[in-house]
DOZA-598958 format. One record per residue (C-alpha): residue in three letters; x, y, z. Coordinates in Angstrom, 2 decimals, padded with zeros to 5 digits, m for minus. Layout:
N
['ALA' [X Y Z]]
...
***
This chain:
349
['UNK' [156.06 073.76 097.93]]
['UNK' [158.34 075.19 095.86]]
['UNK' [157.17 078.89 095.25]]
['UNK' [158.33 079.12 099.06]]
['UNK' [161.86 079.13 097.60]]
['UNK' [161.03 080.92 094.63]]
['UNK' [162.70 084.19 094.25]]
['UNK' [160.17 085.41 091.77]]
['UNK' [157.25 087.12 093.61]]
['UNK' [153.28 086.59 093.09]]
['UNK' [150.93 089.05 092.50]]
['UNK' [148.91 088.57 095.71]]
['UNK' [153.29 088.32 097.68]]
['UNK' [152.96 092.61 096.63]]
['UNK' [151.24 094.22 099.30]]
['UNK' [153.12 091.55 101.84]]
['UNK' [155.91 093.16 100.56]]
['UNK' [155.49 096.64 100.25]]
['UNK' [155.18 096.42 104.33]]
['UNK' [158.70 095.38 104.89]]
['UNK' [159.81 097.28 101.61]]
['UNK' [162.85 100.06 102.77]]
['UNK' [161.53 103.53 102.34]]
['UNK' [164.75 105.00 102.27]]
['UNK' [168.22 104.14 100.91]]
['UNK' [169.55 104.63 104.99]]
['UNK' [167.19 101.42 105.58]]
['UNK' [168.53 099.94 102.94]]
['UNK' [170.28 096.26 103.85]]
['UNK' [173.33 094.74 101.98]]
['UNK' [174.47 096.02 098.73]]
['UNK' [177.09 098.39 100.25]]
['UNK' [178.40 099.70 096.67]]
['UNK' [175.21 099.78 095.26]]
['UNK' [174.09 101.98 098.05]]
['UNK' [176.79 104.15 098.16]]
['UNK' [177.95 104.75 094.52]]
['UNK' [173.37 105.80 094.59]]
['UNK' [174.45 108.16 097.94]]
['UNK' [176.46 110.11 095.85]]
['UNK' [174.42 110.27 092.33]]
['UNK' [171.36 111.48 094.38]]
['UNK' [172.55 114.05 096.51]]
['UNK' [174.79 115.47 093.47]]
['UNK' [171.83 115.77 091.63]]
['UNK' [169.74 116.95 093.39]]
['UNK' [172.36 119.61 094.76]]
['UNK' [172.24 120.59 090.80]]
['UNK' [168.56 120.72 091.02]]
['UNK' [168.27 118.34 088.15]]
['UNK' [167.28 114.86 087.07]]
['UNK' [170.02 112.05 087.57]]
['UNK' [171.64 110.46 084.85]]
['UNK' [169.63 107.11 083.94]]
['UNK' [170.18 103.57 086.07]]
['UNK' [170.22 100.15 085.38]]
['UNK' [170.02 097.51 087.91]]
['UNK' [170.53 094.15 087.17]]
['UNK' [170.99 090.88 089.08]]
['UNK' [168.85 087.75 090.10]]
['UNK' [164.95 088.09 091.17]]
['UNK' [164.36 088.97 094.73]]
['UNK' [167.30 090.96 095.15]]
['UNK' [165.91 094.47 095.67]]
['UNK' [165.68 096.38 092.31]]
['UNK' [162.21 097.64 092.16]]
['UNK' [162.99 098.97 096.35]]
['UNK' [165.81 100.55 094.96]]
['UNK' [163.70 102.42 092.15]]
['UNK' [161.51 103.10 094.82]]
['UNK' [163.94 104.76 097.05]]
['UNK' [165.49 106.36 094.35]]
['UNK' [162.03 108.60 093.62]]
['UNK' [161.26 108.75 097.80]]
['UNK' [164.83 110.71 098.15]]
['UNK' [164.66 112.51 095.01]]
['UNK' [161.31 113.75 096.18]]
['UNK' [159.83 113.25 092.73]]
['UNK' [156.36 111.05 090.98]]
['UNK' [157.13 107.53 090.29]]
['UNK' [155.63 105.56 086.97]]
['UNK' [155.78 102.02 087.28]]
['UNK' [155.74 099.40 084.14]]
['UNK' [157.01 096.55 082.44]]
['UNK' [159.15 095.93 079.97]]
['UNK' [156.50 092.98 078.52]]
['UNK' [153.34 095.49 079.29]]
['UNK' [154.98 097.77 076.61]]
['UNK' [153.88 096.19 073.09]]
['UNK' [153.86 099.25 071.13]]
['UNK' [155.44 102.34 070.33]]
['UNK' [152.31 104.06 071.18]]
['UNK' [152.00 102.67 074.80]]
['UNK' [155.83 103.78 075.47]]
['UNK' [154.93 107.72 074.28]]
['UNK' [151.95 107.67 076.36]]
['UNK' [153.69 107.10 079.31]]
['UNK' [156.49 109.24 078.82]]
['UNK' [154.46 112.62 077.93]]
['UNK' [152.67 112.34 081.17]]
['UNK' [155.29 112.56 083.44]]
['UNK' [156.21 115.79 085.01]]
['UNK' [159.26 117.18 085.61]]
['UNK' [161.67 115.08 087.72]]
['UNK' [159.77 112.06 087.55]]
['UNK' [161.24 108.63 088.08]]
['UNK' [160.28 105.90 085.49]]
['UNK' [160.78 102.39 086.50]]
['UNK' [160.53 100.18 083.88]]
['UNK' [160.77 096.09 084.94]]
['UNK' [162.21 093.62 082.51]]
['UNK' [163.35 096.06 080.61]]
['UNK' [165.15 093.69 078.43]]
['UNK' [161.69 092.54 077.26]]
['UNK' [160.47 095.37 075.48]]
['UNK' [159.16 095.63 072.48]]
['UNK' [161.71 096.69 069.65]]
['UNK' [159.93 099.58 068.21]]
['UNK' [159.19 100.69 071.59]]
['UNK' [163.29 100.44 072.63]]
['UNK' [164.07 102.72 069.78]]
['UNK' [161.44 105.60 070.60]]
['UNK' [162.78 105.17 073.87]]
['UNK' [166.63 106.21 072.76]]
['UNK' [165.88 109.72 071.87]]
['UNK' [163.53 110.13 074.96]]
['UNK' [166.65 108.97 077.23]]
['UNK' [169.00 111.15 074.93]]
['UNK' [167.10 114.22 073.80]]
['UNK' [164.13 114.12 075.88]]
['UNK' [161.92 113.78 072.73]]
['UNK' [159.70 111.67 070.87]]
['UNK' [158.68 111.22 067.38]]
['UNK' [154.75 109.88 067.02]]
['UNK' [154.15 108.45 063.72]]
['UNK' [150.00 109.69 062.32]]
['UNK' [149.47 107.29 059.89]]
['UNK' [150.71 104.60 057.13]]
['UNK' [152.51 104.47 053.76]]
['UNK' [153.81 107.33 052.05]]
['UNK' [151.32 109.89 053.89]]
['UNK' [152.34 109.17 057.09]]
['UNK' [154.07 111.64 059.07]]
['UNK' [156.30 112.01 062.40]]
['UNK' [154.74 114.71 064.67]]
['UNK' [157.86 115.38 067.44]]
['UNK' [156.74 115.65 071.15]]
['UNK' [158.50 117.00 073.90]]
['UNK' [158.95 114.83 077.24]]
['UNK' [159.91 116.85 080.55]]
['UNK' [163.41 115.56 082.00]]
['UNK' [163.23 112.38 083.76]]
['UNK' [165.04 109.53 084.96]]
['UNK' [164.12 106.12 083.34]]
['UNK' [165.09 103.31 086.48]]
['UNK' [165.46 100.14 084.25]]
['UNK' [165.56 096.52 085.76]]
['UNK' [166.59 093.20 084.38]]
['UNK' [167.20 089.94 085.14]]
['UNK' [168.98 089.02 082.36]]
['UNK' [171.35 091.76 081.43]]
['UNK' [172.87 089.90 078.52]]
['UNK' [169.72 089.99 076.79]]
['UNK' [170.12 094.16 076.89]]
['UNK' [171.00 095.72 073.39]]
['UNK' [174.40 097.80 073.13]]
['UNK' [172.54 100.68 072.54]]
['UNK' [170.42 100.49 075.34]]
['UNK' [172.73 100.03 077.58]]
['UNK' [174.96 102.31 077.03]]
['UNK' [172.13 105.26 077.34]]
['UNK' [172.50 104.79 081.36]]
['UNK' [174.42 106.44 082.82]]
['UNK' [174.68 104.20 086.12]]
['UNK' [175.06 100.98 086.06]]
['UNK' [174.83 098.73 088.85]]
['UNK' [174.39 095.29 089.50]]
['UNK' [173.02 093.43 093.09]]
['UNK' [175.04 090.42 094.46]]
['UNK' [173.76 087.69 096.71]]
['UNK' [173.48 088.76 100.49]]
['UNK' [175.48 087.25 103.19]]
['UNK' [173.87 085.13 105.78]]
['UNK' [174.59 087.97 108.34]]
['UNK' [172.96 090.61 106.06]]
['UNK' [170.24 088.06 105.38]]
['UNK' [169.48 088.18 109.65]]
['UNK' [169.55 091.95 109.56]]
['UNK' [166.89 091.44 106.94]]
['UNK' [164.91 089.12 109.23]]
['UNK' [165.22 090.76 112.62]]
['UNK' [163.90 094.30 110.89]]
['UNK' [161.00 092.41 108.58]]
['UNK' [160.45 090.58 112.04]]
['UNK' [160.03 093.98 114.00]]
['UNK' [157.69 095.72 111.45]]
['UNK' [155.37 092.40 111.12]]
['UNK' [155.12 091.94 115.29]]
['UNK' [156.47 088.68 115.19]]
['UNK' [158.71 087.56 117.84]]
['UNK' [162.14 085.85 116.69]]
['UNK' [165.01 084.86 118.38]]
['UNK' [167.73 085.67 116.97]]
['UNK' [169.19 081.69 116.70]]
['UNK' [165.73 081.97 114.78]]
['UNK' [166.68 084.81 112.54]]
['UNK' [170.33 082.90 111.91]]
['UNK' [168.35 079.76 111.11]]
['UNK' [166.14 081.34 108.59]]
['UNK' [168.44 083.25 107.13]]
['UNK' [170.84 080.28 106.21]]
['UNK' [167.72 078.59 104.33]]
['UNK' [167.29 081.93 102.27]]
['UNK' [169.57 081.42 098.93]]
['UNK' [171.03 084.28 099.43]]
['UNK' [167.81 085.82 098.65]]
['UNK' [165.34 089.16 100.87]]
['UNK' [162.78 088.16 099.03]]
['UNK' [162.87 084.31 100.28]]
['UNK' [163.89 085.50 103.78]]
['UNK' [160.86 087.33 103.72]]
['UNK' [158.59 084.65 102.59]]
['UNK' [159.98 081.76 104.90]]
['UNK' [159.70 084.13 108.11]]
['UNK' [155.90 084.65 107.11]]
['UNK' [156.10 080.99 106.97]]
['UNK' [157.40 080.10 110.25]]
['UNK' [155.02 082.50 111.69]]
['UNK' [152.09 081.11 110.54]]
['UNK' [153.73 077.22 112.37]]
['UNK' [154.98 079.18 115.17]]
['UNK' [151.21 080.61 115.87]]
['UNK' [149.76 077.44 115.24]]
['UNK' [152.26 074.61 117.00]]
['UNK' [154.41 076.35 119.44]]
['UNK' [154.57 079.18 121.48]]
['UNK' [154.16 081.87 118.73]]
['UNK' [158.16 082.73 119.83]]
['UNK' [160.17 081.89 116.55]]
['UNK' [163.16 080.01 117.76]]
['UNK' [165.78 077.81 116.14]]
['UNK' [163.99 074.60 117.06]]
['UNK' [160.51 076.40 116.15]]
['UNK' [161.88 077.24 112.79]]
['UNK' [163.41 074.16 112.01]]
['UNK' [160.57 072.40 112.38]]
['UNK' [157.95 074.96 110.36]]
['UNK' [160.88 074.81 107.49]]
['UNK' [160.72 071.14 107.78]]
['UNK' [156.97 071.00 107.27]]
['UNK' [157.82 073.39 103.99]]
['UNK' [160.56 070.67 102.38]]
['UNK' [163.08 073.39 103.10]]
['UNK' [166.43 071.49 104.12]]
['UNK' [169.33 073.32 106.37]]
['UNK' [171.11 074.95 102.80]]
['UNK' [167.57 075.90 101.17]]
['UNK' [167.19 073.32 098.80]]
['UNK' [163.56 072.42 098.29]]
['UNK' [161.89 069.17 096.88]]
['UNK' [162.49 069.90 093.05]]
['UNK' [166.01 070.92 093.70]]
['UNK' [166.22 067.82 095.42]]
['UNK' [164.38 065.97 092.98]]
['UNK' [166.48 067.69 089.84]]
['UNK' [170.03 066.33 092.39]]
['UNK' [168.90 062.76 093.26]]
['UNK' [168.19 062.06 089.74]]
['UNK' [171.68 063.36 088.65]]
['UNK' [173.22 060.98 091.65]]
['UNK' [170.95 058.03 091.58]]
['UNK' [169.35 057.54 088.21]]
['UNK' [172.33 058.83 086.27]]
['UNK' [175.42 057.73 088.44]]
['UNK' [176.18 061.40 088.75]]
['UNK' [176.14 062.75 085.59]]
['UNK' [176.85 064.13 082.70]]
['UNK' [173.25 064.34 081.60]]
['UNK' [170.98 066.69 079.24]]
['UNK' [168.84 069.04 080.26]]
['UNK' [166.19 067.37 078.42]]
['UNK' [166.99 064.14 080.30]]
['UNK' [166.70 065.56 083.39]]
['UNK' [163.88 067.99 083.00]]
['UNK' [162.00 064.78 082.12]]
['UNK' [163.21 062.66 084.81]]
['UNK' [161.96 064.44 087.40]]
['UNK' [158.86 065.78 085.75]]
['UNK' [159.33 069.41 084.53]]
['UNK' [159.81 071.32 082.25]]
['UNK' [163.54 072.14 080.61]]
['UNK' [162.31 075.70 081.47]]
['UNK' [161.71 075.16 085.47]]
['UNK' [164.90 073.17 085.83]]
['UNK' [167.05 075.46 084.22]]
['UNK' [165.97 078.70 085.58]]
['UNK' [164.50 078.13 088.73]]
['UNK' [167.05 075.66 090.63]]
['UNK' [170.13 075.67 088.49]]
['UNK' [171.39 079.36 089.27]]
['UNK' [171.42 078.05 092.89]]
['UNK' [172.10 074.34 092.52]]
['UNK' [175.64 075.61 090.65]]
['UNK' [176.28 078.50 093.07]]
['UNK' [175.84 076.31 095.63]]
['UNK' [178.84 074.00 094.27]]
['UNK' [176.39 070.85 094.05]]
['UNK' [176.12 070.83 090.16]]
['UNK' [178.10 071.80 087.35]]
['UNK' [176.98 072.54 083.83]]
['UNK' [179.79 070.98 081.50]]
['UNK' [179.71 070.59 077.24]]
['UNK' [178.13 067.24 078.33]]
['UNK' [175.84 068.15 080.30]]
['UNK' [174.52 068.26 084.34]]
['UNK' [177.24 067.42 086.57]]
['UNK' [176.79 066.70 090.14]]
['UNK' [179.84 067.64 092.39]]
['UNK' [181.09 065.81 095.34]]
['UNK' [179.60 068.68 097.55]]
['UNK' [176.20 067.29 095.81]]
['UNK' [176.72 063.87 096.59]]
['UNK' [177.45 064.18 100.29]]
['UNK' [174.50 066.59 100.33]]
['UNK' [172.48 063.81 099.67]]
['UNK' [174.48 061.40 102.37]]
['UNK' [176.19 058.96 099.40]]
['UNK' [180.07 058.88 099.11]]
['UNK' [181.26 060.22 096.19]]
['UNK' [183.01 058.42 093.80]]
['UNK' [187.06 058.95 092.97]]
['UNK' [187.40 061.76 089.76]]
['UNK' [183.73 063.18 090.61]]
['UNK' [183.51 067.01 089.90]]
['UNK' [185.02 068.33 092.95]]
['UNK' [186.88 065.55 094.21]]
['UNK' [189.72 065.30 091.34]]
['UNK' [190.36 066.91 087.75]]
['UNK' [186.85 068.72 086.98]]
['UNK' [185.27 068.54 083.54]]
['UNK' [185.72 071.25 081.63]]
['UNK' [183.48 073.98 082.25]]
['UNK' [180.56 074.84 080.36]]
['UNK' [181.35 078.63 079.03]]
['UNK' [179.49 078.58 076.04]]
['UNK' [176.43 077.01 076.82]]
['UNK' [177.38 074.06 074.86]]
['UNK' [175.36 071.22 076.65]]
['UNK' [172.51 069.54 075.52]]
***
């Protein structure tokens, strides 16, 4: 069960989405910057009657950047483009899209730290000059034929922004990055989804789901759908905090989130390995994964959470992590004394 607290989204998750999905940056929940630095680049530019100045969103999965590049084509009034950063393998497939945009078009590109070198560097002097240079040919007869590309605004989105290039980066001219919602933020997200879905919730049910959502629309999303589908089916059809509860309990979805591998990943660090410090290897093994899962998909919230710490010497779980699991921590635990040292370098094995 643990794609239901995934913040990554399948391809069939889309078109559950897209029903929920803000249309416009006025139903737009949480990121209050965000939102309003956007308020002002849109309406200036299109006041000027001319394409924005190119923006980068970054921040964890499920967090609202491809709504965002949504909204920002819905209020510029202007064609959207959608791709990938790993759909782009060549050069060729980056000028192809770019010369068929029109005017004022909005290009969202997803990943964006995951394309292709030679396509990154065409796309420089289309962000800069609104030009492109196709190679014909190889070898010594091979020639650049320039092409023109109609102003646009390139939307880019990344998960990791660290992986960006300098050069890249510096090409946008906004750059913004998405923060984890508040619970109360996360219940505004619940009671609208709730409205536009027909499904009657509480609001102790909203509050209830939205503490079990990492901090995550995306996951709020998914877990209402969730406790729907139990509410329909064992109760009432009314979502309420005991109704909800009970569906999330059914799901392996405990009262801060956590879900049976991030669990798994914490009782191994407790009981197997008297709390830590462990490898990632280690771990990833103990409890059956791969270093990959573990790392990506329930550290970022395991350590925001304050129930593990990454240290030079590996996994740390806090004190928070051991009363999680109902054991007393023991005296100089991470959290209860003098911490290890943190991990800022990525040092651990």
């Amino acid at each position: 069960m643990s794609e239901v607290v995934s913040a990554l989204a399948d391809p069939e998750e889309r078109d559950a989405e897209a029903s929920v999905r803000p249309k416009r940056l006025g139903e737009f929940i949480g990121q209050h910057r965000v939102r309003e630095q956007l308020d002002l680049l849109l309406r200036s530019a299109v006041r000027r009657g001319s394409a924005p100045d190119h923006i980068l969103l970054s921040g964890s999965p499920g967090l609202g950047k491809t709504t965002l590049a949504m909204i920002v084509a819905a209020e510029l009034g202007s064609g959207l483009r959608i791709t990938s950063g790993p759909a782009i393998e060549r050069s060729g497939d980056l000028a192809a899209v770019l010369t068929s945009l029109a005017e004022g078009d909005v290009l969202f590109i997803d990943e964006i730290h995951r394309i292709a070198k030679p396509a990154e560097e065409l796309l420089y002097s289309a962000m800069e000059d609104f030009r492109v240079d196709v190679v014909v040919g190889k070898g010594p007869g091979a020639t650049a034929i320039p092409l023109d590309v109609e102003p646009f605004t390139l939307v880019g989105a990344t998960t990791r922004a660290g992986l960006l290039t300098g050069p890249m980066r510096d090409r946008f001219g906004f750059v913004a990055h998405l923060d984890f919602y508040e619970p109360d933020e996360l219940e505004q997200v619940v009671t609208r989804s709730s409205r536009i879905l027909g499904v009657p919730v509480a609001e102790d049910g909203a509050v209830e789901i939205a503490g079990r959502s990492r901090g995550t629309p995306r996951i709020a999303n998914r877990l209402l759908r969730r406790v729907r589908d139990y509410a329909e089916v064992r109760a009432d059809g009314i979502v309420t905090r005991e109704v909800a509860r009970a569906a999330l309990r059914v799901y392996d979805v405990d009262e801060l989130g956590l879900d049976r591998l991030d669990r798994a990943v914490l009782t191994a660090l407790v009981s197997s390995f008297g709390g830590g410090p462990v490898g990632l290897s280690t771990l990833a093994v103990a409890v059956g994964e791969q270093p990959d899962t573990v790392e990506e998909v329930c550290e970022p919230f395991l350590v925001r959470a304050g129930l593990l710490a990454r240290t030079p010497r590996g996994r740390v779980a806090t004190a928070s992590g051991w009363r999680h699991l109902g054991k007393t921590p023991p005296n100089g635990i991470f959290g209860s004394g003098a911490p290890p040292a943190p991990d800022l370098f990525g040092l651990e094995s």
